[in-house]
C-alpha positions as CSV (number, residue, x, y, z in Angstrom):
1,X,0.0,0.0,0.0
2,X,1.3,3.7,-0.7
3,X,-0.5,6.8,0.1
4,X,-0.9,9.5,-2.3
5,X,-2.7,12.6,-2.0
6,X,-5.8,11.4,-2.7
7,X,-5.8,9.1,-0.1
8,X,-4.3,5.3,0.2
9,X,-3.2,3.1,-3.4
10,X,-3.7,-0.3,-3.3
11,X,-0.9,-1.6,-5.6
12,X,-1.8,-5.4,-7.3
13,X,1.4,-7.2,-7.1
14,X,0.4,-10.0,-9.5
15,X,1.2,-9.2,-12.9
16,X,-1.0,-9.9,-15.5
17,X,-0.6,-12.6,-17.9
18,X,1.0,-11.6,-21.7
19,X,-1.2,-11.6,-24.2
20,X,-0.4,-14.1,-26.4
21,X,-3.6,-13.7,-29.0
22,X,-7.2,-15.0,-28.3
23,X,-8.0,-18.3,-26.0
24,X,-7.6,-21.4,-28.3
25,X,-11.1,-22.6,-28.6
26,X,-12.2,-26.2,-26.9
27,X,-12.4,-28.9,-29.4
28,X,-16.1,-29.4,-30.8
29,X,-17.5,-33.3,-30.5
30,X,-17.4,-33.3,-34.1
31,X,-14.3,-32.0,-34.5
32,X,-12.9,-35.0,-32.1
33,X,-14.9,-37.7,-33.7
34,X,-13.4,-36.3,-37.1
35,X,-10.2,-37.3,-35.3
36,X,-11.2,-40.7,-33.7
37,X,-12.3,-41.5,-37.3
38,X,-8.9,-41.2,-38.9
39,X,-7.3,-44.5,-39.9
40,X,-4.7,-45.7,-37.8
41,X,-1.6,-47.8,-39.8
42,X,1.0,-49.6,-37.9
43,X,4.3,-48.2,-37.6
44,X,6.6,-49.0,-40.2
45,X,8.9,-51.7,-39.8
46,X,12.6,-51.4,-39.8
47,X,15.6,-53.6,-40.9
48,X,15.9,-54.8,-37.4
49,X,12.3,-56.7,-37.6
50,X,14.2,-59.0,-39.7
51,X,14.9,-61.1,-36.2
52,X,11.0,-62.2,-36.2
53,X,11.5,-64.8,-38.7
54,X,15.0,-66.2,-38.1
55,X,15.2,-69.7,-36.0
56,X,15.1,-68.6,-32.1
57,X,18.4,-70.7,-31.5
58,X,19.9,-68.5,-33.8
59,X,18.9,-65.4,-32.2
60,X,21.6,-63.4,-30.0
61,X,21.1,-63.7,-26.3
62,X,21.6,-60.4,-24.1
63,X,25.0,-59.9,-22.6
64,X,24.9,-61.5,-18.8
65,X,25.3,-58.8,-16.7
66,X,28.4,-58.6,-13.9
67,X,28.4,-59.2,-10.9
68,X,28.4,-55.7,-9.7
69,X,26.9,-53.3,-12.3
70,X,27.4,-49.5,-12.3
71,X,23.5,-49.0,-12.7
72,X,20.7,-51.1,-13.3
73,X,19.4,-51.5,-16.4
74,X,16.0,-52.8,-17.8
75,X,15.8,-56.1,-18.9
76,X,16.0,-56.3,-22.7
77,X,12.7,-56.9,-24.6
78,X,12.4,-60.4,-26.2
79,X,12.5,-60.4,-30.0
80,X,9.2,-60.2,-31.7
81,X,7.7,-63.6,-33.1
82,X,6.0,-64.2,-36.7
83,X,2.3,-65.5,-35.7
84,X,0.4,-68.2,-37.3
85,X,-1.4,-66.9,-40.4
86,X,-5.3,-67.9,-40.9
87,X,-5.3,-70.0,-44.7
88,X,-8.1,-67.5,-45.6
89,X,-6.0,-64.4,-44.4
90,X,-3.9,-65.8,-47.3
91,X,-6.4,-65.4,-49.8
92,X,-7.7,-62.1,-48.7
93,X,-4.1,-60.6,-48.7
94,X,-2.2,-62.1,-51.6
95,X,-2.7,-62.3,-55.2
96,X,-1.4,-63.8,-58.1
97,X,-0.7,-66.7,-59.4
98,X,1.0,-68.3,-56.7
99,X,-0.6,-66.1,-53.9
100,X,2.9,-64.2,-53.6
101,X,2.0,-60.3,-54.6
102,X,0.0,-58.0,-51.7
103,X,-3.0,-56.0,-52.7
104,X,-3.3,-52.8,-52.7
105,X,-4.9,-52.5,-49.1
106,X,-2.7,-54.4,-47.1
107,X,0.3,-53.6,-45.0
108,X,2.8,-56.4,-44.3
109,X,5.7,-57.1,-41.0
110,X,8.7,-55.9,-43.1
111,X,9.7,-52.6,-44.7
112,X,9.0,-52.6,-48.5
113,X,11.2,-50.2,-49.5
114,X,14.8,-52.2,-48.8
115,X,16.0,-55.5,-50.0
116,X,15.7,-58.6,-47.6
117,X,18.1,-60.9,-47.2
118,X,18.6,-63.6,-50.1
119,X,17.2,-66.5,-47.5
120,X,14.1,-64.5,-47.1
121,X,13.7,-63.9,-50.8
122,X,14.5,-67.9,-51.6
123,X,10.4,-69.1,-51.6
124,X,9.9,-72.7,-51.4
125,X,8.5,-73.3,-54.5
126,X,11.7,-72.8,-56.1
127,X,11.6,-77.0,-56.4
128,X,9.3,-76.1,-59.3
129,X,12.4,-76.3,-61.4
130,X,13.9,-79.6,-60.0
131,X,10.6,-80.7,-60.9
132,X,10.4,-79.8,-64.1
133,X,14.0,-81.0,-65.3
134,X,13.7,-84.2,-63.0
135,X,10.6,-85.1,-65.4
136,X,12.6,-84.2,-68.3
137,X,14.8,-86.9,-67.3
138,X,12.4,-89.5,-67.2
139,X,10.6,-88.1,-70.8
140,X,13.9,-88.0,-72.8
141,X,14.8,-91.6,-71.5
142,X,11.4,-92.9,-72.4
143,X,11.9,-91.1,-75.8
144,X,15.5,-93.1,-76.6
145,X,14.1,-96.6,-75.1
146,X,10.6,-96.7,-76.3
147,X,9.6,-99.0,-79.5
148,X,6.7,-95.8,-80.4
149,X,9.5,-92.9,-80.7
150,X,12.2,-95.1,-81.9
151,X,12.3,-93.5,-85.5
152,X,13.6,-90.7,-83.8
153,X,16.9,-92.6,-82.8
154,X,17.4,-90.1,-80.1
155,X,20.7,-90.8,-78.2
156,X,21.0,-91.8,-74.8
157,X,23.3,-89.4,-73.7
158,X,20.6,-86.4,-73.8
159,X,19.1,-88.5,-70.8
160,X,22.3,-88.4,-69.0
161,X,22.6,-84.5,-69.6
162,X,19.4,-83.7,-68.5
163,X,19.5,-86.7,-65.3
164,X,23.3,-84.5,-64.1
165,X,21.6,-81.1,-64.8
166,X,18.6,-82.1,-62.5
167,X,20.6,-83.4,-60.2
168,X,22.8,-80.2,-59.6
169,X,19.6,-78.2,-59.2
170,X,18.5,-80.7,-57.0
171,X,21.4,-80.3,-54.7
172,X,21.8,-76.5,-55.1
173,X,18.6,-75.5,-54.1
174,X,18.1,-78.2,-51.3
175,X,21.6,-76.5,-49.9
176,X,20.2,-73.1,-49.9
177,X,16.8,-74.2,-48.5
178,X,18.6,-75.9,-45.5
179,X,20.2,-72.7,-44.9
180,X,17.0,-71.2,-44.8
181,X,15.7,-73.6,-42.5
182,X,18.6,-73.4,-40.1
183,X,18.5,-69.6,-39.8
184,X,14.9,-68.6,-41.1
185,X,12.6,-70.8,-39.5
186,X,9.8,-68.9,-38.6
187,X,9.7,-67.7,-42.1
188,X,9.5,-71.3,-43.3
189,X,6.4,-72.4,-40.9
190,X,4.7,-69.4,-42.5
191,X,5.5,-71.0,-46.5
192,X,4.4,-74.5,-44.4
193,X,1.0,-72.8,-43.7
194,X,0.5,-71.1,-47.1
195,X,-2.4,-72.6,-49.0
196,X,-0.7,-72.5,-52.0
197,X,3.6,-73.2,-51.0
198,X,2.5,-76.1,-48.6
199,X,2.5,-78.3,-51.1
200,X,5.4,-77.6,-52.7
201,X,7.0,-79.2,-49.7
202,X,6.2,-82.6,-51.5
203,X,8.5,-81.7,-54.5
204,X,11.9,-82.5,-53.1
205,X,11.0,-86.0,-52.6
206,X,8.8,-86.5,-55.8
207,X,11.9,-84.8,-57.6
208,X,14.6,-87.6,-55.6
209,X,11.9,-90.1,-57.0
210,X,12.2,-88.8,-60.5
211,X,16.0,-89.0,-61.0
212,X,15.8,-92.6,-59.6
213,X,13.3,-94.1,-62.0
214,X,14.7,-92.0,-64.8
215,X,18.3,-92.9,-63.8
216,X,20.6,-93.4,-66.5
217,X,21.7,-97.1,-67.2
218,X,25.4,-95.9,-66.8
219,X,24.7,-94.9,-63.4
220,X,22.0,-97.9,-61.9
221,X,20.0,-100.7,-63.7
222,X,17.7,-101.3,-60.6
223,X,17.0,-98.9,-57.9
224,X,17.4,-100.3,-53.8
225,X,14.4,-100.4,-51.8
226,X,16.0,-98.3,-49.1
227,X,15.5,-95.7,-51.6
228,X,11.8,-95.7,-51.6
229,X,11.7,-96.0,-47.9
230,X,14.1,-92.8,-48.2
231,X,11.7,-90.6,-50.5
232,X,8.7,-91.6,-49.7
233,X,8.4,-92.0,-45.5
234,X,8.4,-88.1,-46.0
235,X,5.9,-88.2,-48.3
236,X,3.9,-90.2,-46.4
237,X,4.0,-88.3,-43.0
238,X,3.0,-84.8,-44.7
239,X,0.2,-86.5,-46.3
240,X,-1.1,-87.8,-42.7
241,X,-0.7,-84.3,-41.7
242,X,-2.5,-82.2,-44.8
243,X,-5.1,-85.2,-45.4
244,X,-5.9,-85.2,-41.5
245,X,-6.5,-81.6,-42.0
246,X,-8.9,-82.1,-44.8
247,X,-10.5,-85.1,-43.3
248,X,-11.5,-83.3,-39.5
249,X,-12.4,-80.1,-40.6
250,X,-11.7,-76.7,-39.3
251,X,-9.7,-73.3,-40.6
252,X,-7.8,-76.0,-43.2
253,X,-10.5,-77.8,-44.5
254,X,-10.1,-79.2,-48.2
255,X,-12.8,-76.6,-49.2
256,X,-11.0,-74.2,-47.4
257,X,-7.8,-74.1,-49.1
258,X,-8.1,-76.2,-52.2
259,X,-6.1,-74.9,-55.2
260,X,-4.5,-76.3,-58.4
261,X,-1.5,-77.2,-56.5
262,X,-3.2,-79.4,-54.4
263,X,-2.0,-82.0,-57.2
264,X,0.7,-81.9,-56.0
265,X,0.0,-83.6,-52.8
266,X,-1.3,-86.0,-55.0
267,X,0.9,-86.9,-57.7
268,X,3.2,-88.1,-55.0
269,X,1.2,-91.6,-54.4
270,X,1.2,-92.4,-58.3
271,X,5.2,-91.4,-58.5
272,X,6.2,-93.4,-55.1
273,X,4.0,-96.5,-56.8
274,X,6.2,-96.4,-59.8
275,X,9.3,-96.5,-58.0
276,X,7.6,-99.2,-55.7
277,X,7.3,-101.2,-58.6
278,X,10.7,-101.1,-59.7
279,X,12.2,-101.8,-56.9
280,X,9.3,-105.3,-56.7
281,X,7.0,-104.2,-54.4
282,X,3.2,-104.7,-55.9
283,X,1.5,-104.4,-53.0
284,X,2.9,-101.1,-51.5
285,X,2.1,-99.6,-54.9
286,X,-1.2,-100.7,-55.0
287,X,-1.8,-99.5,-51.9
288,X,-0.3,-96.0,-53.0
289,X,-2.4,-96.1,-56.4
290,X,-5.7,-96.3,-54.7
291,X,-4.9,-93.5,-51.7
292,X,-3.7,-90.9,-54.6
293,X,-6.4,-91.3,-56.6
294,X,-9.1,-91.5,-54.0
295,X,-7.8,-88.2,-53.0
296,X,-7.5,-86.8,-56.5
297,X,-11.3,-87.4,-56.7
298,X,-11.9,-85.5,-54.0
299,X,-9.3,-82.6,-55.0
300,X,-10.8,-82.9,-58.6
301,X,-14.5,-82.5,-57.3
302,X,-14.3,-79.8,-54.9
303,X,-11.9,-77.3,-57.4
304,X,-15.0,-78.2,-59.9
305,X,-17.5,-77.7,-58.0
306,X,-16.6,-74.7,-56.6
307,X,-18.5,-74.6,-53.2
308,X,-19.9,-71.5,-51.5
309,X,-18.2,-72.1,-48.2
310,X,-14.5,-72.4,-50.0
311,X,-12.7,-68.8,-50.3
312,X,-12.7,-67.5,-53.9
313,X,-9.5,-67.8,-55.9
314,X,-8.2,-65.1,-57.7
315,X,-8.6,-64.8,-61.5
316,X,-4.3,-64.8,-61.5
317,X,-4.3,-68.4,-60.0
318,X,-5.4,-69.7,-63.4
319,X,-1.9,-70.3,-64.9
320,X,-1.6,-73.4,-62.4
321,X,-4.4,-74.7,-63.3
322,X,-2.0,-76.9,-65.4
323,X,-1.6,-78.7,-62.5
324,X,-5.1,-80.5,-63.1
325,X,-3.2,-82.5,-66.1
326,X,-0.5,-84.1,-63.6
327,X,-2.6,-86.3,-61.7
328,X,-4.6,-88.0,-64.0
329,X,-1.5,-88.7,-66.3
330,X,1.1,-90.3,-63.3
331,X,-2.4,-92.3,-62.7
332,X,-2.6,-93.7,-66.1
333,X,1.5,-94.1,-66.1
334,X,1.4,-95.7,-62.5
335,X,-1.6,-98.1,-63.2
336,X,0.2,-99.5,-66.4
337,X,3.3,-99.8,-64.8
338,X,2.0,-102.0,-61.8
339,X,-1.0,-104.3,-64.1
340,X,2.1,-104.3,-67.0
341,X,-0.5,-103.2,-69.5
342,X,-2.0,-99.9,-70.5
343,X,-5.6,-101.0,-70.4
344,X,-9.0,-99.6,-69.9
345,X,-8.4,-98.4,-66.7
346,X,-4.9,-96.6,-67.7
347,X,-6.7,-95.4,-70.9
348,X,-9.6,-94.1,-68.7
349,X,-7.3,-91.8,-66.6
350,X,-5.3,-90.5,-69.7
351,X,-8.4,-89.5,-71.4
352,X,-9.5,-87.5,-68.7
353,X,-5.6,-85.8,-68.8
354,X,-6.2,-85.6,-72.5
355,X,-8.9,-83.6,-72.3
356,X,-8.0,-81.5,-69.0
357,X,-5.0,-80.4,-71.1
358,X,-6.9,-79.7,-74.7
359,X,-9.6,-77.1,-72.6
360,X,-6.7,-75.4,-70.9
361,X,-5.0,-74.8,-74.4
362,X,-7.8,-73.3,-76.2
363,X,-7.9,-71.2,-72.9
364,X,-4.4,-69.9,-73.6
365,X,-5.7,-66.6,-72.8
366,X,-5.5,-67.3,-69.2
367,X,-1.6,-68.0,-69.3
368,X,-0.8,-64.5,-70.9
369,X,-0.1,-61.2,-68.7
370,X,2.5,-62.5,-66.4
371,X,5.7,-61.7,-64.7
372,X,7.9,-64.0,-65.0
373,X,8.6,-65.7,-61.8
374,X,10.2,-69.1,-60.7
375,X,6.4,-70.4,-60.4
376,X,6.0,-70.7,-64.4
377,X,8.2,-73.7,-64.0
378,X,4.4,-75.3,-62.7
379,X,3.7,-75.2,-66.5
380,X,6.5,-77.9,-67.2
381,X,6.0,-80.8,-65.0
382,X,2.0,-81.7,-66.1
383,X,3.2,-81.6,-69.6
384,X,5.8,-83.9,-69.4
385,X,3.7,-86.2,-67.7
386,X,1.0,-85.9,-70.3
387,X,3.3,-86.7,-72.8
388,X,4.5,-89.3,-71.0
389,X,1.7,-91.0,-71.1
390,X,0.8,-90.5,-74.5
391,X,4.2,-92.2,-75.2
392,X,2.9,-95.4,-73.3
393,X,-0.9,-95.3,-75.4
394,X,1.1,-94.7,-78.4
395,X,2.5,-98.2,-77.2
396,X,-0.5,-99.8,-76.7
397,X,-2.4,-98.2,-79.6
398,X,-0.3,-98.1,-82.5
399,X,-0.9,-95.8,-85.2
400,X,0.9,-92.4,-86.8
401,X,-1.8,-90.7,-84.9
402,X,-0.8,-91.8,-81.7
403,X,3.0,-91.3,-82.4
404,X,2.5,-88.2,-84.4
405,X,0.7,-87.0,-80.6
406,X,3.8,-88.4,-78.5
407,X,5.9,-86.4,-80.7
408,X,4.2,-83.2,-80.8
409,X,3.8,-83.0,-77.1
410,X,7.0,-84.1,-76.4
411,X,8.7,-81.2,-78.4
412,X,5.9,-79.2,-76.9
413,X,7.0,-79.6,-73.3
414,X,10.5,-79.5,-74.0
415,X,10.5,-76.1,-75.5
416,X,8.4,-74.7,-72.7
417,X,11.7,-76.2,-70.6
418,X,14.2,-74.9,-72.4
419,X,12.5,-71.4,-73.3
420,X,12.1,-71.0,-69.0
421,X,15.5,-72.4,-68.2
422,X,16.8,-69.6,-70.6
423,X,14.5,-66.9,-68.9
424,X,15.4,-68.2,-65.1
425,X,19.7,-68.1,-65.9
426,X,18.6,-64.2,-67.7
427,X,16.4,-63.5,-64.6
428,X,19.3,-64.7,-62.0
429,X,22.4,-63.5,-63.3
430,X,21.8,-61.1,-66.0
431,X,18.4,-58.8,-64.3
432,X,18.6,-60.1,-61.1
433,X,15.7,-60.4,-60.4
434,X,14.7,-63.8,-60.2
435,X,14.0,-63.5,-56.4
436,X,12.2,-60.1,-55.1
437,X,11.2,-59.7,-52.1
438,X,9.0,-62.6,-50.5
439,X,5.6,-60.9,-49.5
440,X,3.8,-63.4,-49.1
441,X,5.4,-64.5,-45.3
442,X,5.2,-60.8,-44.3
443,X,1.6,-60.6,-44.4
444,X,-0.4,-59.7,-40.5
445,X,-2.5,-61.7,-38.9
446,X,-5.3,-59.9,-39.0
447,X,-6.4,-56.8,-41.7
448,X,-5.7,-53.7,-41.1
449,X,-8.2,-51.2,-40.5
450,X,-8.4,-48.8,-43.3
451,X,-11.7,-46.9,-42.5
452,X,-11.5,-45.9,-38.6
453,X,-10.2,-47.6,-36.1
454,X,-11.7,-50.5,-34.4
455,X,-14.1,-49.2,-31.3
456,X,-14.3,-45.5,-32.6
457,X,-17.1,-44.3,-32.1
458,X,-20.0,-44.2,-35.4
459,X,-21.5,-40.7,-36.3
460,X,-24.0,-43.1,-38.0
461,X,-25.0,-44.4,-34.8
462,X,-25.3,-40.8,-32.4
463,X,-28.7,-39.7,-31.7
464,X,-30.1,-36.5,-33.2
465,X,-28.4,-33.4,-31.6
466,X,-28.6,-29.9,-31.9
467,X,-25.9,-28.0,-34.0
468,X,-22.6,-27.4,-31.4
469,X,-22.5,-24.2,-29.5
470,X,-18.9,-22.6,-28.6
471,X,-18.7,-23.1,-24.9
472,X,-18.4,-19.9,-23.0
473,X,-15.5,-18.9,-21.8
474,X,-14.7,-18.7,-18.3
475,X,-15.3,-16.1,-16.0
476,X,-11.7,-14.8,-15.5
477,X,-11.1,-13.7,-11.7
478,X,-11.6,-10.5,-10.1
479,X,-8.8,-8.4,-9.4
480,X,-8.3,-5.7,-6.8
């Protein structure tokens, strides 16, 4: 207090607040459900995510800490896991025609923008090319043994070049795929559970099966029977597994994740009875014969039929639809081979392969459009088996019009082998781009959210209310 003339000053010593512009104004309710409504993405993922998918003995464990530490220090957060994918989360995520490219809408684990490491990018259905020169093998030998092609005199040693080139594929890619499997496997349960790459864990052993019955005569006459016990006690244990699954139901029901490369699950039974009966077991081939094709029948049926309950395939699956020709024509092949005649019932399954393979040809508009990618190599091994087994009716039925037909689709599948061996060295060595980045094993769990985030609340859903008024603003306090 001071006094003045006037009489006693009452001095206020609390300074006022700066004036920094006008009071920001409270946020309306429809300004923060305009907020709430915003789609939320999950943070991007950087090289260091990497460690979800390698093997967890392979991970680094944190440093023990001494005895008498100079602070303490949290404990270190365990590395993040890859999580089992749904089969229909495959579908709704992936396209293409080996389910292998993301759509538009979906986010994946891994960052997009940098190049993973070559294990990563090394997908399972890289077999696809053993397969494919394995069969060769077999076709070329046929071709130089068999009374129907032997106008062509064609020499043996092309069946040795082919056998020695399928073999080194063999072993190359089963060496990198055991790397993978050493430090990557979380990455390979995920290609385990794809709908599509599942059963392209059958092809190493149908491909070992391959180069024994189409081994050259220089290198064995008559196969051991350890080595069918060898190739085909795998065989057999992932077909308890996947035919379990299809048998009891659930997420992986047949009608669920049936595709063209189901076959493959199949063709195996009519391969391992060949080699059963050349190393003389009937019975075990029999037995092999009538499990494959039972199951073909029920592959066969439900890709036909198309139920509503099964999750819709993409129009870019249709290039494996080749895969339909396989079965029928290792059936016929397999039948023959254990009866020692191509009879009615051998004829009966190549007919059906016949005509499987003439409606996908006058179809050819469904094989053009592509990128190349290691999964064209799907196109070679049905072919060769077809014309396998029109080699063994132009046995039984002989006429230029059956050999003319062994011919022609002979040469046919053999350019198709040659024309993508060309484009896989070009694509590996010359572009480098044989193997991008593997998509398909990144994908969530679940679907992102693109709308509004899951719990917001719905404008839609808010009962009528009266246009929002600014709140007034609060009385400020007296001063003296």
């Amino acid at each position: 207090m001071a006094s003045s003339p006037d009489g006693p000053r009452f001095v206020d010593i609390h300074p006022l607040p700066a004036d920094d512009g006008p009071a920001p104004k409270p946020r309306s309710r429809a300004a923060a459900r305009q907020v709430s409504l915003q789609p939320i993405r999950p943070p991007r993922p950087t090289a260091a995510d990497f460690s979800m998918f390698r093997t967890k003995s392979s991970l680094s464990k944190p440093p023990t800490p001494s005895s008498l530490p100079l602070r303490a220090e949290p404990a270190p957060s365990p590395p993040p896991q890859a999580v089992v994918v749904p089969a229909g989360r495959y579908f709704a995520a992936l396209r293409g025609p080996e389910l292998d490219h993301l759509r538009a809408h979906e986010d994946i684990l891994l960052p997009k923008d940098s190049t993973w490491p070559f294990l990563l990018r090394f997908p399972v259905n890289t077999f696809g090319v053993c397969l494919g020169l394995g069969s060769q093998a077999i076709l070329w030998g046929s071709l130089s043994s068999s009374p129907a092609t032997a106008f062509l005199h064609v020499s043996p040693i092309v069946n040795f070049s082919i056998w020695v080139l399928a073999l080194a594929s063999l072993a190359t890619i089963s060496a990198v795929y055991a790397l993978k499997c050493a430090f990557f496997f979380e990455a390979v349960r995920r290609e385990y559970f794809h709908p599509v790459r599942v059963n392209f864990f059958f092809a190493p052993w149908i491909v070992c099966m391959f180069l024994t019955i189409g081994a050259p005569g220089a290198v064995s006459t008559a196969p051991h029977p350890v080595l069918w016990c060898a190739f085909m006690g795998p065989v057999l244990f992932l077909e308890l597994k996947i035919y379990g699954q299809w048998l009891s139901g659930g997420k992986r029901r047949l009608c669920k994740v049936a595709n063209p490369s189901s076959h493959l699950s199949v063709v195996g039974n009519f391969v391992g009875a060949i080699l059963a009966v050349r190393v003389g077991w009937a019975e075990p081939a029999k037995f092999l014969w009538a499990v494959g094709f039972a199951h073909y029948l029920v592959v066969f049926v439900t890709l036909y039929q198309r139920l509503p309950t099964s999750e819709a395939l993409p129009k870019e699956l249709h290039p494996v639809y080749s895969m339909f020709i396989a079965a029928p024509s290792a059936a016929s092949i397999a039948w023959a081979n254990i009866y020692g005649s191509f009879d009615e019932v051998s004829r009966t399954c190549y007919f059906i392969a016949l005509f499987l393979y003439i409606s996908l040809v006058v179809r050819i508009n469904f094989f053009r459009g592509f990128r190349f990618s290691v999964a064209w190599w799907s196109y070679t091994f049905p072919m060769t088996t077809a014309s396998l087994a029109t080699i063994k009716y132009a046995e039984a039925v002989q006429s230029p019009v059956t050999k003319a037909m062994a011919l022609a689709l002979s040469l046919l599948s053999s350019a198709m082998v040659f024309l993508l061996f060309v484009s896989t060295l070009l694509h590996a060595f010359f572009w480098r781009t044989l193997f991008p980045n593997d998509l398909a094993i990144a994908i969530t769990q679940n679907k992102v959210v693109s709308g509004r985030k899951k719990g917001a609340i719905d404008s839609k859903n808010w009962p009528s209310q009266p246009q929002d008024q600014p709140s007034p603003v609060p009385l400020a306090s007296a001063k003296i």
